[in-house]
C-alpha positions, -999 to 999 in steps of 0.1 A, spaced: 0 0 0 15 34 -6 22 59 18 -4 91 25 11 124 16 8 134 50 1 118 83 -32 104 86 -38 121 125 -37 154 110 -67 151 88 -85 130 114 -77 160 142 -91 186 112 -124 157 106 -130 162 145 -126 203 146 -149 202 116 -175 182 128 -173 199 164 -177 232 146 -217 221 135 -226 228 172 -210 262 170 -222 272 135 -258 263 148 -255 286 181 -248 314 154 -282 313 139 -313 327 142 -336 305 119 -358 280 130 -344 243 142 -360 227 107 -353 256 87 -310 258 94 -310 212 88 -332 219 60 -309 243 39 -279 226 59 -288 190 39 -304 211 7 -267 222 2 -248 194 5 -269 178 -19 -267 205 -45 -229 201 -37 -228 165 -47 -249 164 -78 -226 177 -102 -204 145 -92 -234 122 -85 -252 128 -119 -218 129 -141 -204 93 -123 -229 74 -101 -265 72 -113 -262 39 -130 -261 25 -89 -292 37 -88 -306 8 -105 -288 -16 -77 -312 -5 -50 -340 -32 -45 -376 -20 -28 -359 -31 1 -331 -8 0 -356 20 -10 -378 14 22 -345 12 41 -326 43 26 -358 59 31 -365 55 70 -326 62 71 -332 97 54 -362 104 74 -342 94 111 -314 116 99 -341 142 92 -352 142 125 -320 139 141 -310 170 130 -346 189 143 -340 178 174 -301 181 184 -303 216 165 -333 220 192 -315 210 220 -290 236 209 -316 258 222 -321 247 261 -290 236 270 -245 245 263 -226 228 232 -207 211 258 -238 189 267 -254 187 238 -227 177 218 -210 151 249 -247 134 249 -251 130 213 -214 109 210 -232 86 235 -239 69 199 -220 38 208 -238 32 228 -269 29 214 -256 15 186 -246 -13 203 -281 -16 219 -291 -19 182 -268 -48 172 -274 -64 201 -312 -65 198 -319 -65 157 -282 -84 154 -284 -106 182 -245 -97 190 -234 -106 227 -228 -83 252 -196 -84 273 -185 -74 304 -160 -50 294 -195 -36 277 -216 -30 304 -192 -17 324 -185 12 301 -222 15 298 -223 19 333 -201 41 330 -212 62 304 -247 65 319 -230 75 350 -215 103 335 -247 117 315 -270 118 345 -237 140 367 -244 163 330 -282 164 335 -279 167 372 -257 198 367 -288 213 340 -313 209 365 -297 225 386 -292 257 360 -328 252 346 -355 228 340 -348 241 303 -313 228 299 -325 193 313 -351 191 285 -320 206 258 -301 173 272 -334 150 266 -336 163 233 -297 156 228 -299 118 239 -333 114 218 -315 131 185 -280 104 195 -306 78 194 -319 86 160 -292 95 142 -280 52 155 -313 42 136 -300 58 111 -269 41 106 -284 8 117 -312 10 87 -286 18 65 -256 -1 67 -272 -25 50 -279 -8 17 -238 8 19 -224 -23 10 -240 -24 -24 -235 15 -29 -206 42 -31 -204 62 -7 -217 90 -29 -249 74 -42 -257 63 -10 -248 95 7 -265 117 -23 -298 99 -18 -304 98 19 -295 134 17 -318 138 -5 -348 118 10 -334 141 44 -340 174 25 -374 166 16 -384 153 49 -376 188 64 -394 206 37 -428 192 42 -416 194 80 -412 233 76 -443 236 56 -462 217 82 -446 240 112 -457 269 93 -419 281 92 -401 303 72 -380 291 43 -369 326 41 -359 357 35 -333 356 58 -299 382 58 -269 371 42 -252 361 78 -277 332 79 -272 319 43 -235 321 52 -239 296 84 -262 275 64 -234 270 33 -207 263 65 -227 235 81 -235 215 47 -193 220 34 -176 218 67 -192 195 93 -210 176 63 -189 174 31 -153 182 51 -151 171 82 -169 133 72 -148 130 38 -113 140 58 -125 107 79 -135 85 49 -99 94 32 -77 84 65 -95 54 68 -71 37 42 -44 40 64 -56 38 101 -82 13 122 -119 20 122 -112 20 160 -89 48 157 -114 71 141 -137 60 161 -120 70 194 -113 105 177 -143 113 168 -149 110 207 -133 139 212 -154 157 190 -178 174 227 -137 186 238 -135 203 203 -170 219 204 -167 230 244 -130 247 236 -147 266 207 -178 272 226 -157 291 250 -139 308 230 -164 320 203 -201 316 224 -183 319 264 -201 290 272 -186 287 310 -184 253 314 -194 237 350 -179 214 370 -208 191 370 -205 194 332 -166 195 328 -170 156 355 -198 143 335 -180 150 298 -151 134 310 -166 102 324 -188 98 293 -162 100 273 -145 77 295 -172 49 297 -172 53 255 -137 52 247 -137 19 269 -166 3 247 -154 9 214 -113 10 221 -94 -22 217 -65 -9 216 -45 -46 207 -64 -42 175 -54 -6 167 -24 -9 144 -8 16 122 -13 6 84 14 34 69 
């Protein structure tokens, strides 16, 4: 295998600032919850078509009336996933929001276990433990501040938990697609969920001042199309589990910049409850005897 151009770390550390940035870019608007995912997935996927319509839509024939109906519920999770995290932006800090949502281990493994019938391990529950232990010390600390930043964290854990269905309905269907005709259609089956989502709320698809449009074209190229691709690239050279254990650190990136861009203060309860999160996820998905360096 040939060697990157550069190390693969540095990507993967510009992949976690990139996706950390989504929380922050959200904070800076003023548009509705439905309104900033809609225009968010609306222009990543008028990003991609020039590539998907010159190279990919022959794969579009691959896809069975089972991979529709799964693609589909995948676009419409992801949809929603994006409602309600960008809600939960609303009630509670980045630092919680974004900590709760990267409990999606664990829920993913709640998933496999149950549609998958994979067995669960001690080292497993113990992280779980963990983990849980660490996001009631967060919601203990919101309710505390305000019964509004407890239902911001509810909100947070209900988004992590649908944007897992997600991935669970759709894994399936990636390993007969690219990653761009896959991507381009559940971004696409997204975008029209949240339009008939808007038009049902009654909310505004617009006008808005150019500020807006300017966070709305940042989320869909950086935490989308950036951050995501800068993952799928260093993935030739490094573990899954590596990633994995990076993206982690995504609720450090978005608190640092929360502080410095938003001053979010952080609290202790939240600074404890992070870290042991964190903690209790790194443990379920790290085994490090498997993490080898392919470059």
């Amino acid at each position: 295998m040939e060697k990157p151009a550069i190390h693969p770390y540095i990507p993967i550390i510009i992949g976690v600032f990139s996706v950390a940035l989504s929380a922050i870019f959200v904070k800076m608007t003023s548009a509705d919850s439905g309104v900033t995912a809609f225009y968010r997935m609306l222009f990543s996927v008028m990003i991609m078509s020039p590539i998907f319509f010159l190279k990919y839509t022959h794969e579009i024939k691959k896809l069975s009336k089972r991979d529709w109906l799964f693609t589909s519920i995948a676009g419409v999770f992801l949809a929603f996933h994006f409602i309600l995290w960008f809600e939960s932006l609303n009630y509670t800090s980045v630092a919680s929001s974004t900590v709760l949502v990267t409990l999606q281990p664990l829920f993913a493994f709640a998933g496999t276990y149950f549609f998958f019938k994979e067995k669960i391990s001690l080292k497993t529950l113990i992280a779980g433990a963990i983990a849980i232990l660490g996001s009631v010390l967060i919601g203990y600390g919101d309710f505390k501040v305000s019964g509004s930043a407890l239902y911001g964290d509810l909100l947070a854990l209900i988004a992590c938990a649908l944007i897992t269905a997600y991935l669970l309905f759709g894994q399936d269907v990636r390993k007969r697609l690219s990653l761009v005709t896959y991507t381009f259609v559940v971004y696409s089956i997204s975008t029209l969920t949240l339009f008939f989502y808007i038009v049902f709320k009654g909310e505004s698809f617009g006008p808005y001042p150019a500020s807006e449009w300017m966070w709305f074209l940042l989320l869909a190229i950086i935490p989308n199309l950036l951050g995501h691709t800068l993952f799928n690239w260093a993935i030739k050279w490094v573990s899954t589990n590596v990633i994995s254990i990076a993206i982690l650190f995504e609720p450090v990136g978005a608190a640092i910049l929360a502080y410095f861009i938003l001053g979010e203060y952080l609290s202790a309860s939240q600074i404890i409850g992070g870290s042991i999160v964190l903690a209790g996820i790194a443990l379920f998905v790290a085994d490090y005897k498997k993490i080898k360096k392919r470059f």
